[in-house]
VOVEXZA-831573 format. One record per residue (C-alpha): x, z, y; residue in three letters. Coordinates in steps of 0.2 Angstrom, whole numbers, plus 5000, padded with zeros to 4 digits. Each point is the difference from the previous one (the first is absolute). Layout:
BEGIN
XZYALA...
This chain:
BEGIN
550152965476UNK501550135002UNK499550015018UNK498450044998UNK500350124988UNK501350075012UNK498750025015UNK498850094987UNK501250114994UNK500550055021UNK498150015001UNK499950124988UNK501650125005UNK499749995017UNK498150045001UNK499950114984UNK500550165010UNK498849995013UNK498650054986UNK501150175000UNK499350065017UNK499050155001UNK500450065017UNK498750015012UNK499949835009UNK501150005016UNK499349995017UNK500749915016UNK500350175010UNK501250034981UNK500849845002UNK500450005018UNK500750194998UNK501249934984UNK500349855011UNK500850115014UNK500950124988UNK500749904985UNK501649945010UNK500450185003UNK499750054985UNK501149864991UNK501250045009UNK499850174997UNK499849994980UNK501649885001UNK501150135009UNK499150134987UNK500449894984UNK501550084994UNK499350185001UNK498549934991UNK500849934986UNK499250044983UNK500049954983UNK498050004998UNK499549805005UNK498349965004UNK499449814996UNK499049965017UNK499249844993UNK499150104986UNK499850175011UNK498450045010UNK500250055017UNK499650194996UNK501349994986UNK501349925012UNK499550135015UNK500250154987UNK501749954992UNK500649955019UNK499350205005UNK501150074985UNK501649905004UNK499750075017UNK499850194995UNK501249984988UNK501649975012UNK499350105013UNK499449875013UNK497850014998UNK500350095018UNK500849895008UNK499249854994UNK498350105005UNK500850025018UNK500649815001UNK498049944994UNK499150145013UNK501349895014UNK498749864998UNK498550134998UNK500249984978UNK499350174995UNK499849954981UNK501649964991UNK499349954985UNK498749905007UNK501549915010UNK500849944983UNK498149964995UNK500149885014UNK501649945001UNK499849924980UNK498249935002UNK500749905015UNK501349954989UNK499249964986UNK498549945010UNK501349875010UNK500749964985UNK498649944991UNK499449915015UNK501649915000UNK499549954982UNK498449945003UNK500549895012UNK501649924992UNK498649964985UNK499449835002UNK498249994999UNK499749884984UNK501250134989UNK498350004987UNK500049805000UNK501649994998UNK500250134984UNK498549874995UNK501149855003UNK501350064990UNK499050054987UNK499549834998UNK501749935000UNK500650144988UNK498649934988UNK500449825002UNK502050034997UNK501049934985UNK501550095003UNK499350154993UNK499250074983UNK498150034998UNK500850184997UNK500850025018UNK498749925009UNK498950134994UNK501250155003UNK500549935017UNK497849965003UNK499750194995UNK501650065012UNK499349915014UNK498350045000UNK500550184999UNK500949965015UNK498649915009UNK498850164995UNK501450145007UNK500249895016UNK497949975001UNK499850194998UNK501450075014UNK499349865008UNK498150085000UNK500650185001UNK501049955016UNK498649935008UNK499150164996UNK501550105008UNK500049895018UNK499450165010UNK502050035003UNK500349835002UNK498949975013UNK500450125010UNK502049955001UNK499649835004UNK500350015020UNK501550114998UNK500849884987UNK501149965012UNK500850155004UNK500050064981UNK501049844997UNK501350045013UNK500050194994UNK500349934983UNK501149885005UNK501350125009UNK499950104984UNK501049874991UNK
């Protein structure tokens, strides 16, 4: 039962952001031009970091694309690099930096949650149902916690059912990654 609980809960983290994108839906031509430039500009923003430094923190996995592209634009006016960022992006023919961090977060998010939805099994509903059951037919518990513990993960099985739906609803990003989840992984990958 604990696993099954588990698998909801990871459901439920790593899908529940993907409801907070707004940005325009990305296009292959956007894809291609982040594929061909996000190495550089890694490497770029990690030679940058220490000039970047701040005490202002932005939480990605809640944070919309445009609130991730406007806090990355201030950081960047702020220590006195948008310029040479600009410069860096228009190398790879990136006129818009803002709608370069737009990107760069829905093909992270937009990875993430298809690395979710495919580390799900299938059956999770069954087997919330399953356990259920069991939870019922237990004598190692109290009428009282078989009810808390019943309501808990039912909760849980509505969240997960929910970011499950609004996912689906949110596949236009999704889609159009899937033949460059290749190169994303390794991008990500060399990241780590």
């Amino acid at each position: 039962m604990k696993k099954i609980i588990s698998k909801v809960c990871q459901l439920v983290i790593l899908i529940g952001f993907v409801c907070s994108v707004n940005a325009k839906d990305l296009t292959s031509n956007e894809v291609e031009l982040w594929l061909k430039a996000a190495p550089q500009v890694m490497s770029w923003l990690e030679q940058n970091k220490s000039k970047m430094a701040s005490d202002d923190k932005l939480d990605f996995l809640k944070s919309s694309p445009q609130q991730v592209a406007e806090y990355a634009t201030q950081m960047l006016q702020k220590h006195g690099l948008y310029k040479d960022f600009s410069q860096l992006l228009k190398q790879y023919g990136i006129q818009n930096q803002t709608r370069f961090f737009e990107i760069q977060t829905q093909i992270m998010q937009s990875f993430i949650a298809l690395s979710a939805q495919q580390a799900m099994p299938q059956g999770i509903n069954k087997e919330m149902m399953d356990a259920l059951s069991q939870l019922e037919n237990s004598d190692a518990l109290t009428d009282e916690q078989k009810a808390q513990m019943k309501r808990q993960m039912m909760n849980m099985m509505g969240q997960a059912m929910q970011l499950e739906q609004q996912a689906k609803n949110s596949t236009q990003d999704m889609k159009v990654l899937q033949p460059y989840l290749i190169q994303i992984k390794q991008i990500f990958s060399a990241l780590e």
